[in-house]
Structures are given as C-alpha cells and as structure tokens.
C-alpha positions in Angstrom: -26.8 -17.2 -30.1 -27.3 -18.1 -26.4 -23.8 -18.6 -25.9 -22.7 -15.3 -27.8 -24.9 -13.6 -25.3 -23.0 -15.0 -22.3 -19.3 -14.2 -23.7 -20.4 -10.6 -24.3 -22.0 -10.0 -20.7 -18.7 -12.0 -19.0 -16.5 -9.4 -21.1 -18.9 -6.2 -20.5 -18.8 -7.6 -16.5 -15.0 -7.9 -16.5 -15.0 -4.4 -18.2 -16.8 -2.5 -15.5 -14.9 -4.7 -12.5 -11.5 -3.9 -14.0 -13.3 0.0 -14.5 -14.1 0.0 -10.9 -11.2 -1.6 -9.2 -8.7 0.6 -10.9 -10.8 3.8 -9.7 -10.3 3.0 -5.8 -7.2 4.9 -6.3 -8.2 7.9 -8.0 -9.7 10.7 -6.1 -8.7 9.7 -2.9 -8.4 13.0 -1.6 -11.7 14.6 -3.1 -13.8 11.4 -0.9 -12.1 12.7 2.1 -12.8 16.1 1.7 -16.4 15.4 1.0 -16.5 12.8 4.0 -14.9 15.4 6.1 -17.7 18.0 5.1 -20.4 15.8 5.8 -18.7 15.5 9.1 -19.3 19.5 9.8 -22.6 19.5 8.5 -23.4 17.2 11.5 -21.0 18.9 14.0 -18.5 16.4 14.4 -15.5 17.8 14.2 -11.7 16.2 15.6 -9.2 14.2 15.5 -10.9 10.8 15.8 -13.1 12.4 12.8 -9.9 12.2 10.7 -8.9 9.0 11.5 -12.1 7.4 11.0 -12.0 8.9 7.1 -8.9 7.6 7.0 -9.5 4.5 7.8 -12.8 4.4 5.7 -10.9 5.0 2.6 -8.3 2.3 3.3 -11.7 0.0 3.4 -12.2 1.2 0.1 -9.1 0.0 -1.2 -10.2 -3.6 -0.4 -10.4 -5.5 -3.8 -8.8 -2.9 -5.7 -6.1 -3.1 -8.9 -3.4 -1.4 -7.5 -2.2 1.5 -9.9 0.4 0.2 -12.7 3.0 3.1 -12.2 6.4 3.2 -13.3 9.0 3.4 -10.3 12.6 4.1 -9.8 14.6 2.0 -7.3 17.6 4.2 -5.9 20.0 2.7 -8.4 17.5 4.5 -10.8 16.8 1.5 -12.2 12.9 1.3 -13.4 10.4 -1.2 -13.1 6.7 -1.0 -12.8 3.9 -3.1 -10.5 2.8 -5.1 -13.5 6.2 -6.6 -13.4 5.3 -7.9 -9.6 2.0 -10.0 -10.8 2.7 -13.6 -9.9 4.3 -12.6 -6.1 2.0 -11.6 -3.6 3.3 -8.1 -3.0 3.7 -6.4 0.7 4.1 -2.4 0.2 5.4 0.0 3.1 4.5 3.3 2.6 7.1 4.8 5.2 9.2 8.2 5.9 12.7 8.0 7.8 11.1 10.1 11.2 8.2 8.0 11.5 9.0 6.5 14.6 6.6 3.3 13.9 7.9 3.0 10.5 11.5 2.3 11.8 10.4 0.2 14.2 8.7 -2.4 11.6 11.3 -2.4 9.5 13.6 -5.3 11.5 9.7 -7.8 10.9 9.7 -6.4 7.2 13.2 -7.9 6.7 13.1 -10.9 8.7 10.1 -11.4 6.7 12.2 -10.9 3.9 14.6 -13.0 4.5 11.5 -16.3 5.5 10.1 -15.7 2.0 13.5 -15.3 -0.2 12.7 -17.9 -2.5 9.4 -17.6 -3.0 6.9 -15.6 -4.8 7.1 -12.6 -2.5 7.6 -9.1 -3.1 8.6 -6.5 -0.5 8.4 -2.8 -2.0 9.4 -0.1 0.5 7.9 3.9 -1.1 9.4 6.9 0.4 8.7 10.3 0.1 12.2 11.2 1.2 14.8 11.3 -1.7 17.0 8.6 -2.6 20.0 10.5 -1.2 18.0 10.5 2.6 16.9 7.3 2.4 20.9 5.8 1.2 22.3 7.9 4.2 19.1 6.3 6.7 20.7 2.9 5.6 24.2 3.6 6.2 22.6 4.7 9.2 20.8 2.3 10.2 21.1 -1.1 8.2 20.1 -2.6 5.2 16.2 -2.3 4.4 15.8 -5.2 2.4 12.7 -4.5 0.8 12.8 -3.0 -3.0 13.6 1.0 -1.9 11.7 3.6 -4.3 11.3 7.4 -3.9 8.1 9.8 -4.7 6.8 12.6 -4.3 4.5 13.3 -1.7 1.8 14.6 -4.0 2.4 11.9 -6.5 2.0 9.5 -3.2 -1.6 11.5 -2.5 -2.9 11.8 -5.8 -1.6 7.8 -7.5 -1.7 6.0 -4.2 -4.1 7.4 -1.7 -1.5 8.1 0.7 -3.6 11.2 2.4 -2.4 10.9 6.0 -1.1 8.1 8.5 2.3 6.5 8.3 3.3 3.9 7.9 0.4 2.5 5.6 0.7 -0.8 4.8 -0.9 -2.9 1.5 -0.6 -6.1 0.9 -1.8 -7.6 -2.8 -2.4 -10.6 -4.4 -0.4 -12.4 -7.2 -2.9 -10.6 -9.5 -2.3 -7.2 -8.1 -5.6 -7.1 -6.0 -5.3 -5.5 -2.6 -6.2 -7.6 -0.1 -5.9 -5.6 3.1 -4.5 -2.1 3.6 -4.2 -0.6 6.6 -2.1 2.2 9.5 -0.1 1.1 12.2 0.5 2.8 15.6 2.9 1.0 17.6 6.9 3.2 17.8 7.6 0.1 20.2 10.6 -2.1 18.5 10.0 -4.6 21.3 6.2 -5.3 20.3 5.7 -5.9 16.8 4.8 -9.6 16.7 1.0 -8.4 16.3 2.7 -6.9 13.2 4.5 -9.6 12.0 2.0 -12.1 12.4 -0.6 -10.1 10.2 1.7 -9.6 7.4 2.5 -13.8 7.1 -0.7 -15.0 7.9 -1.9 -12.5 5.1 1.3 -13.5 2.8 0.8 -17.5 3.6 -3.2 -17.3 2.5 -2.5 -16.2 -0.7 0.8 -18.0 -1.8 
C-alpha cells in the first residue's frame, strides 16, 4: 500500500512540474504588462524599467520545457523541438538589422563547426521571411545554424520574445532551459565574453 502511495505522489509531482515548466512560456506578455503597471503605481517609469522586466522574465524561463512547436527550415522542410531532445540545443532569436545579432553570428558558427559531431544543436529563429534571411546569406555568408522563420507575434505569444535582440537560450538534452538571456555588444571584435558563455554552458551539460 505504502509503495502505491509513493508511485502516485512521484506521478501527481511530475504532473504539476511538467504543468509548471511548460507554462513559463505562456503569457509572457500579460507578466510584463502587469510588472510594468506595478511599476507606475510606484512612479517608476523608463527605460531601465523595461529592461529590468525584461530581464526578470528571462529569469523566469530558467528550468522551463521549452515549447514543442512545429518549425519550417527555409527549405520548408519541418521538424519540431522534440526532435532536438538528446543535443543540448543553443537557440538565436535574431533579426538581419540587429547590429549585435550579426556580429555573434561568426562565434555561433565557429561554435558550430567545434561541436559538429556531437550532440549539439544550433537553431537560428527569424522574424524576417525566408526570402530576407536567403538574400542576408548570399550577402553575408553562410549561418550555419538550423535557419527557421516566424512571425513576430507567433515569436511574442509561443516564445516570450517581448523585446531585446538577440535573445539567446540554451537547453538541455531534455529540453530544459538552462540559461536565457540579451546581449548588447554590435562590436565584431569583442565577442569572446560571448563565446565563452555559450561553450562553458554547452560543455556542462554534454
């Protein structure tokens, strides 16, 4: 009986985790608005305001299932994030004018290229459409990470992309975020800080 009793509170526990992991990614933009309001009530009111919601709801995502959505790479061929469980999974959330965006791209490939043969993912999601982001790399180079397009409300509403480019996740082999966070640094020359995070973060959870 005893042991019956244990079974069924490890399966209601993993229940309500699995319940409250997957909902870090769902209503994003209603805790901002409410964080922002709390924010008048007191008088506080700016820029830095923004930001620091921002960056509280990125905290949020700490420990989270990332959302299982069905994506299009720009050979419209479909996969989903389920299909990336068993790689620890680095995902740019980037636009082709965001100056910082561009400039992490050459440490996203060279990244890349250190981790080819193992279980890595790169996954690179656009709001721009496919046709943009093709002509940005006949442009510009190859970005060897796997290219997808969405909409920016899908991006908002799925993914919690509310403002700050390029956001950067990176997740577990179980599809677990472990860290998620914005970068600020258009400087092509200074990105080591950059690419150090992403491989320590990668190498700890190979």
């Amino acid at each position: 009986m005893k042991t019956k009793i244990v079974v069924i509170f490890l399966l209601v526990s993993s229940i309500f985790k699995i319940q409250a992991q997957s909902q870090c990614f769902k209503d994003c933009q209603q805790r901002a608005r409410n964080e922002w309001e709390q924010l008048k009530a007191r008088g506080i009111i700016s820029i830095d305001s923004a930001l620091e919601i921002n960056h509280k709801i990125l905290l949020n995502l700490k420990g989270c299932a990332f959302p299982n959505a069905q994506l299009k790479k720009l050979d419209d061929e479909k996969f989903t994030i389920e299909e990336l469980k068993g790689n620890v999974v680095f995902i740019h959330f980037w636009f082709i004018n965001c100056a910082t965006c561009i400039a992490e791209i050459p440490s996203i490939n060279q990244l890349h290229q250190l981790y080819e043969n193992k279980k890595v993912k790169f996954l690179a999601i656009s709001f721009n459409d496919k046709n943009t982001l093709w002509e940005f790399s006949k442009k510009h180079g190859p970005f060897e990470s796997i290219q997808t397009s969405i909409e920016q409300k899908l991006l908002e509403e799925n993914f919690c992309v509310l403002d700050g480019y390029p956001m950067n996740l990176v997740l577990d082999k179980n599809g677990i975020v472990i860290d998620a966070w914005y970068e600020q640094n258009p400087d092509k020359t200074q990105q080591e800080g950059f690419y150090n995070k992403v491989k320590q973060l990668i190498d700890e959870n190979l």
